[in-house]
Each structure stands twice: as structure tokens, then as C-alpha cells.
DRENTORKOL-3810 file (N, C-alpha, C; in nm, 4 decimals):
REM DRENTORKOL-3810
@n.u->1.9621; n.v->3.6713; n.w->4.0718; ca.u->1.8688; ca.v->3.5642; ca.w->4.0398; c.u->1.7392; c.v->3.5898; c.w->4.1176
@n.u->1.6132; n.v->3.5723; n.w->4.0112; ca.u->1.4837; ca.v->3.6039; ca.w->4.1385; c.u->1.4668; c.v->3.4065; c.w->4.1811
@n.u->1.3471; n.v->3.5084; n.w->4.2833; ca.u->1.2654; ca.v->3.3969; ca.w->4.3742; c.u->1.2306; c.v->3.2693; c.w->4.2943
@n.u->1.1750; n.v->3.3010; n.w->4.1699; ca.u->1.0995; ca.v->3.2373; ca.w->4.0633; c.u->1.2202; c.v->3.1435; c.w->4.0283
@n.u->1.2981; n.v->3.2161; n.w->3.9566; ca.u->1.4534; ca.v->3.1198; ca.w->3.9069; c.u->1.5022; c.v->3.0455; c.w->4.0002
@n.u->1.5092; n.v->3.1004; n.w->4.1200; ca.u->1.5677; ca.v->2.9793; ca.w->4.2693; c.u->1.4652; c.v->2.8720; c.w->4.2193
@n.u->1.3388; n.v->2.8886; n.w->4.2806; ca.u->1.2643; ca.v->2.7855; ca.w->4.2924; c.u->1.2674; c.v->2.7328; c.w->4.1322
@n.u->1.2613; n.v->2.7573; n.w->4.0637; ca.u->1.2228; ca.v->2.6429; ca.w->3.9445; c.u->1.3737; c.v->2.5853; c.w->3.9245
@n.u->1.4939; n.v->2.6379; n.w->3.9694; ca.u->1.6196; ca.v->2.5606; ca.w->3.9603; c.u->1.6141; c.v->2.4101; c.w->4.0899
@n.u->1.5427; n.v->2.4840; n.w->4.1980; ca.u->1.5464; ca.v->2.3407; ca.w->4.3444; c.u->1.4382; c.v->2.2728; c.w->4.2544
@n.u->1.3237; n.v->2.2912; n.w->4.2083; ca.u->1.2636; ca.v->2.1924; ca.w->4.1071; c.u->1.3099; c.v->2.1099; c.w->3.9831
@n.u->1.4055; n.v->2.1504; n.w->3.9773; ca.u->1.4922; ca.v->2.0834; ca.w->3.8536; c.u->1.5525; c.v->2.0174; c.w->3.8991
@n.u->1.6707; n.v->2.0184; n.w->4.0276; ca.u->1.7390; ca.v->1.9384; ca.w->4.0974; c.u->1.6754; c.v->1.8432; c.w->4.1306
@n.u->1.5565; n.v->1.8300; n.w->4.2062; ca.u->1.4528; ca.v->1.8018; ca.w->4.3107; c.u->1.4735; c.v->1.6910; c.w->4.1957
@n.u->1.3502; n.v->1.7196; n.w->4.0877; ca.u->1.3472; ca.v->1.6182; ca.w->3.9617; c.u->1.4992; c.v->1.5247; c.w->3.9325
@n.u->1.5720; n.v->1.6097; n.w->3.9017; ca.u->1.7071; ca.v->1.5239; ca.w->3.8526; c.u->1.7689; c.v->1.4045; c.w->3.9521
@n.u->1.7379; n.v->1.4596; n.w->4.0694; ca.u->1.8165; ca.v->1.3752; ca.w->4.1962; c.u->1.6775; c.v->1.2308; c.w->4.1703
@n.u->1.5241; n.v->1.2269; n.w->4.1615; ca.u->1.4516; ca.v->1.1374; ca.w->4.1396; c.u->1.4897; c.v->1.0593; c.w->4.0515
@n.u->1.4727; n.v->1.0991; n.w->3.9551; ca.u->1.4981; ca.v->1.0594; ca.w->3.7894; c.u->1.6245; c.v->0.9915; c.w->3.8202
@n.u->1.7544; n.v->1.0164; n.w->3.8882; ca.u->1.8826; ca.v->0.9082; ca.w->3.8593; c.u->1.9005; c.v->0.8631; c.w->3.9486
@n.u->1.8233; n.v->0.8312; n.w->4.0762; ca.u->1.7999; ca.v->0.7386; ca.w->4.1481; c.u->1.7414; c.v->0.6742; c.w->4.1115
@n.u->1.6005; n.v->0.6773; n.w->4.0409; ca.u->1.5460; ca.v->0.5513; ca.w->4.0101; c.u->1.6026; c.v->0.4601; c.w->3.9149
@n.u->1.7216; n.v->0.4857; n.w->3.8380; ca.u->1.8453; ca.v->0.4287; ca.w->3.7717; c.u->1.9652; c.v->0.3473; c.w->3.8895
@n.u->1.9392; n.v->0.2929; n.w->3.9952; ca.u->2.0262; ca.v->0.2659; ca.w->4.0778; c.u->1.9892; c.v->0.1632; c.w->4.1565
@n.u->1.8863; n.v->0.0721; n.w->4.1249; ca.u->1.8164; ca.v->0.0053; ca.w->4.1844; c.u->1.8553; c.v->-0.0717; c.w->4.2526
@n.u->1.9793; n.v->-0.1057; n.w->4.1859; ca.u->2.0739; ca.v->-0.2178; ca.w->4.2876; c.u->2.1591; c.v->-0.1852; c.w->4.3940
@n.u->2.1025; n.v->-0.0710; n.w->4.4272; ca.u->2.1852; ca.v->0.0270; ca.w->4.5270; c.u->2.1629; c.v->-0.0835; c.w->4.6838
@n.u->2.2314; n.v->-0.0487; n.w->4.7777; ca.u->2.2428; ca.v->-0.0798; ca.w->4.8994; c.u->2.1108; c.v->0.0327; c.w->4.9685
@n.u->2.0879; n.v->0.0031; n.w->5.0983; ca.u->1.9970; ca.v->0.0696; ca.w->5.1613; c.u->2.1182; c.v->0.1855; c.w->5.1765
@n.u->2.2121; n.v->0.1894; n.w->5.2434; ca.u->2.2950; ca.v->0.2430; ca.w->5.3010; c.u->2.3313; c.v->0.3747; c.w->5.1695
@n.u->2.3725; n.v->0.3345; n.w->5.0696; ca.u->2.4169; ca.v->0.3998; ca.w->4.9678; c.u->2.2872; c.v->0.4887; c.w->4.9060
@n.u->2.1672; n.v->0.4229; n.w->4.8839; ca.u->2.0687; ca.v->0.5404; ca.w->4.8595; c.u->2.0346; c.v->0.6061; c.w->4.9785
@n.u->2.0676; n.v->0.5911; n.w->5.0901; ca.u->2.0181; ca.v->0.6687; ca.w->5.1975; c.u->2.1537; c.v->0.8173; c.w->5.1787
@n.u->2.2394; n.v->0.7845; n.w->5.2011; ca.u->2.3331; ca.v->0.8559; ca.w->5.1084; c.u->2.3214; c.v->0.9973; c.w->5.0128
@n.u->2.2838; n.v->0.8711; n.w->4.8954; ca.u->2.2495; ca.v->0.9777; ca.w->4.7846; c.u->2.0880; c.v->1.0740; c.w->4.8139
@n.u->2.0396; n.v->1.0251; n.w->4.8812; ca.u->1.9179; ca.v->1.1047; ca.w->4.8696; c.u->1.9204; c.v->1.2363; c.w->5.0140
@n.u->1.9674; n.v->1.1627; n.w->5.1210; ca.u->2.0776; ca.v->1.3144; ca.w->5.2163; c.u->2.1550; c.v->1.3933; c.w->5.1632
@n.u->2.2437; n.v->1.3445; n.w->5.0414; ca.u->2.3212; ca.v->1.4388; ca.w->4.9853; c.u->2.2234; c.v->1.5294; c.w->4.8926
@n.u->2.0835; n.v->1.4508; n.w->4.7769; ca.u->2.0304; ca.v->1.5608; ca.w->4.7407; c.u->1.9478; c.v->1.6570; c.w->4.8055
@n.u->1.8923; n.v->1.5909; n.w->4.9243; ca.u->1.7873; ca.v->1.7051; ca.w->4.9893; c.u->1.8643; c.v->1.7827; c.w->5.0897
@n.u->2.0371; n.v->1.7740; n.w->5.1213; ca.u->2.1008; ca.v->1.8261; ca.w->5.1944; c.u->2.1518; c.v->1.9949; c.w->5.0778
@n.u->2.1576; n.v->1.9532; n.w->4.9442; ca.u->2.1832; ca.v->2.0271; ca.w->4.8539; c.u->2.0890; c.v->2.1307; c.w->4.7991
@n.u->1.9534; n.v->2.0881; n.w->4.8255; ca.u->1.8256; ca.v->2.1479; ca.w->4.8073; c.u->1.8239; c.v->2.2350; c.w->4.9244
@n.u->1.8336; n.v->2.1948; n.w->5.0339; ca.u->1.8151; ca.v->2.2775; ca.w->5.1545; c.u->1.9193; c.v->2.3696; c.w->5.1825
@n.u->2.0818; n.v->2.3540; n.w->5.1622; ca.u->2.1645; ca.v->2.4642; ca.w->5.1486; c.u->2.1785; c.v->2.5251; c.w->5.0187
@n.u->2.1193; n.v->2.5429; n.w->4.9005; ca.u->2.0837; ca.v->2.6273; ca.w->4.8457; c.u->1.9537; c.v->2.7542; c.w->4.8078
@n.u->1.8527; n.v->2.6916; n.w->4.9281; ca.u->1.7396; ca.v->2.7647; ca.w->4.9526; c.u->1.7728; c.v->2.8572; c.w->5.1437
@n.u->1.8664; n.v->2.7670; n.w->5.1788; ca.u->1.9066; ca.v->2.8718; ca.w->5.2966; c.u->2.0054; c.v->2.9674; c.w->5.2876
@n.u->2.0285; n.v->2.9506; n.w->5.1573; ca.u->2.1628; ca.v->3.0782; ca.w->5.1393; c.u->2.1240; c.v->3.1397; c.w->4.9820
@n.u->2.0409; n.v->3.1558; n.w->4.9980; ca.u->1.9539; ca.v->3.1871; ca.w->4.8552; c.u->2.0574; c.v->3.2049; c.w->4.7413
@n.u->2.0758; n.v->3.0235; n.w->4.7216; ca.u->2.1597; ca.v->3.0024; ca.w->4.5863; c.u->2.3112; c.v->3.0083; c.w->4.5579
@n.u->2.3921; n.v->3.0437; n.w->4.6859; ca.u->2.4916; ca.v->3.0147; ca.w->4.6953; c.u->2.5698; c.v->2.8858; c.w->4.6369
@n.u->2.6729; n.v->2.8585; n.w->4.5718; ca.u->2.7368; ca.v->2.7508; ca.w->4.5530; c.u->2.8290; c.v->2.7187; c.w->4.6614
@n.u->2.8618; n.v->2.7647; n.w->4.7633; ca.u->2.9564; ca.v->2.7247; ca.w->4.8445; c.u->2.8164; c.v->2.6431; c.w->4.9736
@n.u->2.6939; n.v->2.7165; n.w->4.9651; ca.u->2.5798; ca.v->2.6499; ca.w->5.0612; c.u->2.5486; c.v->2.5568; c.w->5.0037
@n.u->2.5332; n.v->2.5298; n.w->4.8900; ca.u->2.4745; ca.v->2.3853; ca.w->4.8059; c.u->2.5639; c.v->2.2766; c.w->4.8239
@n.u->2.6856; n.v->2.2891; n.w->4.8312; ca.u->2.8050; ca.v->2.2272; ca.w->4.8043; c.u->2.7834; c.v->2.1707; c.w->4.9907
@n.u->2.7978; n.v->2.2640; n.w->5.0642; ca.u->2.8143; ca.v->2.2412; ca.w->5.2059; c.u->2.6479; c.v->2.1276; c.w->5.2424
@n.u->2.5520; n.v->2.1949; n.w->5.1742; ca.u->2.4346; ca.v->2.0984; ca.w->5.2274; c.u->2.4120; c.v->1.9750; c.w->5.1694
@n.u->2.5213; n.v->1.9133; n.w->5.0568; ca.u->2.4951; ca.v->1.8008; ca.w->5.0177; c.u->2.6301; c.v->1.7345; c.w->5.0625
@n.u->2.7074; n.v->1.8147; n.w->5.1419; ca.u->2.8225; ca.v->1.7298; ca.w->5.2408; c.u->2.7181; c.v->1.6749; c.w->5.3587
@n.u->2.6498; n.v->1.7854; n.w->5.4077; ca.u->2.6080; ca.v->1.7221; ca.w->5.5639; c.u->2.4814; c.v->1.6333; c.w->5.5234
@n.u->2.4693; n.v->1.6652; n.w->5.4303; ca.u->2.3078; ca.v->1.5527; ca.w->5.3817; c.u->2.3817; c.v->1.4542; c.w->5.3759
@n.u->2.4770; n.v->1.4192; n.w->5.3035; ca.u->2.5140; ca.v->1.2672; ca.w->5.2492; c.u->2.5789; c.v->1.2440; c.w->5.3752
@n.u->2.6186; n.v->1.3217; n.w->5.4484; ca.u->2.6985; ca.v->1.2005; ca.w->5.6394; c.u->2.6087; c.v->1.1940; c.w->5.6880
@n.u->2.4872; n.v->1.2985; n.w->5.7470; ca.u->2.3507; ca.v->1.1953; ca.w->5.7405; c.u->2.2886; c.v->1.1254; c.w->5.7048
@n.u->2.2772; n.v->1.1162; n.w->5.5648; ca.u->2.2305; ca.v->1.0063; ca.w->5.5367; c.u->2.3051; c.v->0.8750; c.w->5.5302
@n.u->2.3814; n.v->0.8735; n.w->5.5248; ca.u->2.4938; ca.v->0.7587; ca.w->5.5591; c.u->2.4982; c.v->0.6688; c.w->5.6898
@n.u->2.4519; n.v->0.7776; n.w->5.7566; ca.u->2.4439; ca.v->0.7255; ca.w->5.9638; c.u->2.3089; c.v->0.6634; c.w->5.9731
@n.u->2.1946; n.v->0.7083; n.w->5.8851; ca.u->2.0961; ca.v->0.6763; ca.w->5.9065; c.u->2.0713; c.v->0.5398; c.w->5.8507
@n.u->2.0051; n.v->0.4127; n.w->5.9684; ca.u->2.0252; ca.v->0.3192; ca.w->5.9054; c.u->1.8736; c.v->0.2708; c.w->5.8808
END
């Protein structure tokens, strides 16, 4: 996969994770803090392991328990 395809795939995510949050409105603080650690935790372990599925998977575990703690 090139550079180009990484990045326009974390731009697609990036987008998708916006787009169905703003569908959730009745969310708790707690619960979108959550979902949005889990997507930028997923964005960030798939650009540090250039595209790995086992790093994407792992950075939207530690995103979403951070974001969870964060109050």
C-alpha cells in the first residue's frame, strides 16, 4: 500500500468516525469521549505501524480507555 492510499484511507476514517458521531447526540459526555479516543486512537495506530490491522485494532483499544478516564 503507498503513502497516498494510507493517507486518503486515515481521511476516510477521520471522516466516517465525524459523520456517525454527529448521529449520537444523545450520547453521554463520557461515552463520546470514548468513541472519539477509540477513533483517533485507531487513526494513530494505523499511521504508526503503517497500516497494520493488529496496530489499528490496538490504537482504538487504548484510545477508547482513554477516552473513557477522561472526564
Amino acid at each position: 500500500m503507498s503513502i497516498t492510499a494510507k493517507r486518503i484511507t486515515a481521511a476516510v476514517l477521520a471522516a466516517t468516525l465525524v459523520l456517525s458521531l454527529s448521529a449520537c447526540s444523545n450520547w453521554s459526555k463520557r461515552d463520546r469521549n470514548t468513541a472519539i479516543g477509540a477513533g483517533a486512537g485507531a487513526i494513530g495506530g494505523s499511521i504508526l505501524t503503517n497500516g497494520s490491522g493488529l496496530g489499528t485494532v490496538g490504537g482504538a483499544a487504548v484510545g477508547g480507555i482513554i477516552g473513557h478516564q477522561v472526564d
